[in-house]
Each structure stands twice: as structure tokens, then as C-alpha cells.
N, C-alpha and C positions, 0 to 999 in steps of 0.2 A: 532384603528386597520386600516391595509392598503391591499389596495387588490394589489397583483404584479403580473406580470406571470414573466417566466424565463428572459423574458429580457428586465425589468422593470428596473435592478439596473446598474449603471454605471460602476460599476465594474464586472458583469459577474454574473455569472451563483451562487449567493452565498446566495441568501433568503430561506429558508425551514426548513429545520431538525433541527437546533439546538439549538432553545429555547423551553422551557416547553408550551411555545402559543402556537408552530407549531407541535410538535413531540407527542405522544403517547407514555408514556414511558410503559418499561417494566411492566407487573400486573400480570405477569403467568407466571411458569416454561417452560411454551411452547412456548413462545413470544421470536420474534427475539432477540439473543445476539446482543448488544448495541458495536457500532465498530467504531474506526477512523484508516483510511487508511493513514502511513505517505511514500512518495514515493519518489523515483527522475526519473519517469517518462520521457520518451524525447529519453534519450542514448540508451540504448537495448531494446526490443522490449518485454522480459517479465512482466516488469513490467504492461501494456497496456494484457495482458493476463489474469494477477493476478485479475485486476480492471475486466473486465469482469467475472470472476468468482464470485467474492464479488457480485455485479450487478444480477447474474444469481441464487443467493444463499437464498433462502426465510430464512435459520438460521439466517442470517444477516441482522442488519440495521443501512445502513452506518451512522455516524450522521454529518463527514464531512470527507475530505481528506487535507494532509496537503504536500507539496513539501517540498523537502529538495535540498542541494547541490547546487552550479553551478548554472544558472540562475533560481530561484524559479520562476519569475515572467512568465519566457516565459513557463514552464510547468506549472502553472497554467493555464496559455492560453489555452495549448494543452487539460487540463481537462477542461476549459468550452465548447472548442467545443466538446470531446469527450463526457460529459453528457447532452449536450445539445441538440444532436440528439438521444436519449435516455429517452420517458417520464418518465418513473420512476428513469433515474438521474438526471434527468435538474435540480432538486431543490436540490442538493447536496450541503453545502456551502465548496468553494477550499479556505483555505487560503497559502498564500507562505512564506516560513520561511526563515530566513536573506540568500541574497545571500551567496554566496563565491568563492573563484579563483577557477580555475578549468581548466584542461589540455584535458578533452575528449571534444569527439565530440556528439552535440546534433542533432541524423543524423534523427528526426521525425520534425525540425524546420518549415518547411515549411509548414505543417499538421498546427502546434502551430500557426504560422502568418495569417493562410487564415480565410476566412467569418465563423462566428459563428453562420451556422444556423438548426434551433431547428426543430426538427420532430414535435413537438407539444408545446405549450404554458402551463404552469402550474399556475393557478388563484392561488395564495395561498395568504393564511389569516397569513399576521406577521407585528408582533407590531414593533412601530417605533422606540421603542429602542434597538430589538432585531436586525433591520436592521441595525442599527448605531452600534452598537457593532461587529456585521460583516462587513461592510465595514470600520472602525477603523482599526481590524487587520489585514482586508487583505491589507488596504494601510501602512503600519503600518511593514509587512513582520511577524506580532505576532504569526505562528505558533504555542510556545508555551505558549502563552496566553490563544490562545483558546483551549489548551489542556487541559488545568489546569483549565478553566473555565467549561470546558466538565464534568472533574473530580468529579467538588464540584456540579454540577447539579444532577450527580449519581454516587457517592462514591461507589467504592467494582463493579461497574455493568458492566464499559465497557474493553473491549480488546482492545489493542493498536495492530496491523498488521504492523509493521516497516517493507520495504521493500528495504530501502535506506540507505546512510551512515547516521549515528546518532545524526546529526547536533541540529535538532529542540528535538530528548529525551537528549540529553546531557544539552540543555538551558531551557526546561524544570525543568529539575533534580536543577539544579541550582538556577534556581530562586526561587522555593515553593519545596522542597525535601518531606514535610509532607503531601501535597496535593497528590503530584505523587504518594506518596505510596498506596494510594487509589486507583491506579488502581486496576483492577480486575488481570490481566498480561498482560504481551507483549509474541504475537510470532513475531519470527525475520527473516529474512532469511541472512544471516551471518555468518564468522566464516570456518575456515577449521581444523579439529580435526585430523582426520588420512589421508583424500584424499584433494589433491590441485586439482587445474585445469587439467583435463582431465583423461584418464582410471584409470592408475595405478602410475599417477602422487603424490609424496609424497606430505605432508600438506602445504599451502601457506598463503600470506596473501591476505585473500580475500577480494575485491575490495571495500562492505562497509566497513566491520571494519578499511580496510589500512588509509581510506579518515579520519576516524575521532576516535583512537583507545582507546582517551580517553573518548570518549561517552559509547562505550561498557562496560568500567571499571567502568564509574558513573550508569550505569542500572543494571550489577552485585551486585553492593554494595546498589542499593537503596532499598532492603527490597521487591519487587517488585516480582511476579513470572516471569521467563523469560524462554520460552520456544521455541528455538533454532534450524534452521532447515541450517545445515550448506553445505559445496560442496561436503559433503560425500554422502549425501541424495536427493540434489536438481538438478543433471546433466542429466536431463530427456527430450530426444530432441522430435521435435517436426517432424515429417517427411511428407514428401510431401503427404500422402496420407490422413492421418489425418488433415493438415493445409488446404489442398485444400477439405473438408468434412466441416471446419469451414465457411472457404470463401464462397464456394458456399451456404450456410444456405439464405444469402441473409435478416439476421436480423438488423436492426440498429445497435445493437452493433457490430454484426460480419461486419458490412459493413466497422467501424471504425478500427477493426481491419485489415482488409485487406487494407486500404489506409497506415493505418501507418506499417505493414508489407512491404509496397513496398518501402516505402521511408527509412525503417531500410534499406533492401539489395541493396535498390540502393546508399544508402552510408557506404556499408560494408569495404572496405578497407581494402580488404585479407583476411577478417574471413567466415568463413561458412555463408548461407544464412539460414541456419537451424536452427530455435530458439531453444535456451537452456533454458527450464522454471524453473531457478531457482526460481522465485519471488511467481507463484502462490503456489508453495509449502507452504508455509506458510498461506497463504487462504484454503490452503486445511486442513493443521492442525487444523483452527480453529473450522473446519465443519465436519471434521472427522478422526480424530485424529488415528483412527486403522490405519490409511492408511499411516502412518510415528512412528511407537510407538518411545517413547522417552527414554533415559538412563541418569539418572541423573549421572553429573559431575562435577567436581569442574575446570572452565576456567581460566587460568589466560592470560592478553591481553599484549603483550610487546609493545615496541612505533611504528614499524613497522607495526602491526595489527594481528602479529602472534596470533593466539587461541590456547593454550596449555594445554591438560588433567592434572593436578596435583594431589598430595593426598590434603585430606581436606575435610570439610564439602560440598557437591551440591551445587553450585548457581546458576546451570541451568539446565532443562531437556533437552537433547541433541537425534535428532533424527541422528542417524548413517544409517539408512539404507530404505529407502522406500519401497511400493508398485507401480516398476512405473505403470505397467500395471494397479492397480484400480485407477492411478492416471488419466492417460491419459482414463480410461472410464469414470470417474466424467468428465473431465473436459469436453470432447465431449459431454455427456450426459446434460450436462447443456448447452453448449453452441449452440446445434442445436436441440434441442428441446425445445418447448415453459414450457411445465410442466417434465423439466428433472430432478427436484428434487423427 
């Protein structure tokens, strides 16, 4: 056995939760739900919202976070330094899942590139293989190694929170389809059913699904529960009185939040400065589900990334309509109070 603190490993903030050595598994119906966070953190600013919520959420316990899309490597960055001024994230392990081309803009880069330093040091006790095995994948881009490796540790027990396009569940699915099915489910935030992009905007193709729309089609079809929080349900802004209530908390996390807040709007490029939290919506589903009920449906994905209601057996429970208002009190409530659960 080896003793580390957060930034003992050369590759980052990645020794703690996810081997049987270090984690505590589930033993009680009342024991945190078992979660991995897969993201593409960086580009808008909910995602960085969503993580916080998780973070804030005692039902939850992360066992890692996995980056998708577009530079995995540099938003894994951004997640070592964001858990890293956070003791109860620092020992999160981030791995990053295979690059890919990509047209947006990564407007939190700057946050990702600077010093990565830790509010506090985390002593933990992990075995030398458990540490080899996490930095393999993460040099390695193996997001879905260590998904499927998470899987067979606790079959039936964890929830996948996909927050990104479906890069690393799509290579997943692919590689081990019998493993995957072990998941417990995935909530997703994805998909547009009857509302696109803005009021009364008809359905579109929403920005994860468009990036990768045969990932969608391989998590429909894999036997998997998939539980669907699309732009019908997740267009819930965040307004200056509530965002400036977050900031001034003055918490590590919220501190994180407000640098990478400034650095979204100072590389906004015509779009609102006002966060649209799709992503924590699906954090919220998994923590309390009243607050978005779901309708099951049958989706079908065309190459485009259109999401379309068909006839046919459910392959997803699909939440059409939220709670924003208990949304936006959980998320406050959690994020500026120390015991807001």
C-alpha cells in the first residue's frame, strides 16, 4: 500500500474512489448511489454547475468523471484543478476519453491551463495497482475502460449521468455491450422531443446527440435503462440574482464556479451571459426525480441527431416538463448552504 495526497500522482488529481482498496462500497439501502460523471466540461458553463451539484449531493458518490468530445485532455485539466480546490473532490479520479475534431470554442481554457492548487491535501491509502491502472487509462484517453471496469466492480449498482455528446457510452457499448448492460442506468441530458432551442422554438437537433447520434442509438438499443432529460425540460436560466447569491457564498466550490463563470461570458460571442442549466438537470434527476417526472417513449435518432417520438415499445423515460422553480431551490439550497441537503 502507498500513501499519496492529491498531488502525489503525475498525472493529476486521479488516486481515490475507484478501487475496492479505497472506496467503501454500497452496504445499505441508504448509502450514497454509486455515480460516474461523463462530461465535456470546458464549452458552456452548465456543465461546471451540474459537477457542483453532484459535489454538493450526500445521495451521491462520485466514483469518477470521464470527459468526452473535443480536447478530453485539456478538460480533464480543468477538472483537476476544479477538484482540487475542493477536499472532498480532490481525490476524484478524471480520466479523458479519446479526443475528437471539434468546431466550438473552449471559452473556460484559460481556468484548464493555470496552477492547480489544492485547498487541502488528501493522505489516502491506494494500492499500487489500483494507481497503475488509473494512470494507464488516463494516459491511455480509456474512458471506457474504466467504465466497464467500474461496471464489473458493482454490476446492477451504478448510474452513469452523461452530460456530453456520447463519445466514450458509444465505445463503451462497443467494446463489452454485456458488461455495459450492467449498468444500473443512464440519465442523460439530450435530445429534443417537441421544444428546440428557445421558447416556443420547434424540436432540433440537440448539440449532444447532433456531435455523435449514433452513440444515442447504441444506449437506446443496449438493454440499459435510459432516462432522458431533453431541451423540452432543461431550459432553465440562471438569473443575475440567484447567480450573484451563488458567487458571493464565498465556498471553494462556488469560488470555482465564479472564475469559470467569468471566463464563459468573457468569451461569449453574442450569446446571453445568462446560464442555461441544461446539464445539472440531470443531476437533479438522479437525486430527485419528482422534480422532472418522466414519460416513457419510444426515440428514434436520425444521422442529424434529430430525437423523434414514434409508435413502439419505451426505450426511454423522457422528462417533457420540469419543476423549474424546485429546481432552481435545490440547486441554491445545496450550493450555499453548507448542510443544504
Amino acid at each position: 500500500m502507498l500513501a499519496l495526497g492529491v498531488a502525489g500522482l503525475a498525472v493529476g488529481a486521479i488516486a481515490g474512489t475507484a478501487g475496492k482498496s479505497v472506496v467503501a462500497r454500497r452496504t445499505t439501502a441508504t448509502a450514497p448511489q454509486l455515480v460516474i460523471l461523463d462530461t465535456d466540461i470546458g464549452d458552456d458553463i452548465d456543465d461546471a454547475f451540474a459537477l457542483a451539484l453532484a459535489l454538493k449531493s450526500s445521495e451521491i458518490r462520485l466514483l469518477g468523471i470521464t470527459t468526452a468530445y473535443g480536447d478530453t485532455d485539456l478538460r480533464a485539466k480543468l477538472l483537476d484543478r476544479y477538484l482540487g480546490a475542493d477536499c472532498r473532490g480532490g481525490s476524484i479520479p478524471v480520466i479523458p476519453g479519446a479526443p475528437t475534431p471539434h468546431t466550438n470554442v473552449f471559452t473556460q481554457a484559460a481556468y484548464a491551463r493555470g496552477e492547480d492548487v489544492t485547498a487541502c491535501l488528501h493522505n489516502q491509502m491506494i494500492d499500487v495497482k489500483e494507481e497503475a491502472r488509473l494512470v494507464r487509462e488516463r494516459q491511455h484517453h480509456d474512458a471506457a475502460g474504466f467504465l466497464l471496469r467500474q461496471i464489473r466492480e458493482d454490476p446492477g449498482e451504478i448510474t452513469l449521468i452523461a452530460i456530453g455528446p456520447l463519445n466514450n457510452i458509444e465505445a463503451a457499448i462497443k467494446r463489452d455491450p454485456v458488461t455495459f448492460r450492467k449498468l444500473k442506468r443512464v440519465v442523460m441530458m439530450g435530445g429534443s422531443i417537441y421544444r428546440g432551442y428557445g421558447e416556443n422554438a420547434p424540436p432540433d437537433a440537440e448539440w449532444n446527440i447532433s456531435r455523435d447520434p449514433a452513440g444515442l442509438r447504441a444506449l437506446l438499443a443496449s438493454g440499459v435503462p435510459v432516462f432522458m432529460m431533453p431541451l423540452d425540460s432543461t431550459q432553465i436560466h440562471l438569473e443575475t440574482k440567484e447567480r450573484e447569491e451563488i458567487f458571493a457564498h464565498g465556498s471553494p466550490i462556488t469560488d470555482q464556479l465564479t472564475l469559470l463563470y467569468h471566463q464563459w461570458s468573457a468569451n461569449a460571442d453574442g450569446h446571453s451571459t445568462t446560464p442555461t442549466l441544461f446539464d445539472p438537470v440531470a443531476v437533479t434527476y438522479a437525486i430527485r426525480p419528482d422534480l422532472c417526472p418522466a414519460t416513457p417513449l419510444r426515440i428514434e435518432v436520425d444521422d442529424k441527431g434529430y430525437t423523434r417520438p414514434v409508435d413502439g415499445a419505451p426505450n426511454a423515460q423522457v422528462c417533457l416538463k420540469s419543476d423549474e422553480a424546485g429546481f432552481l431551490d435545490l440547486l441554491l439550497s445545496r450550493l450555499t448552504k453548507e448542510n443544504g441537503q
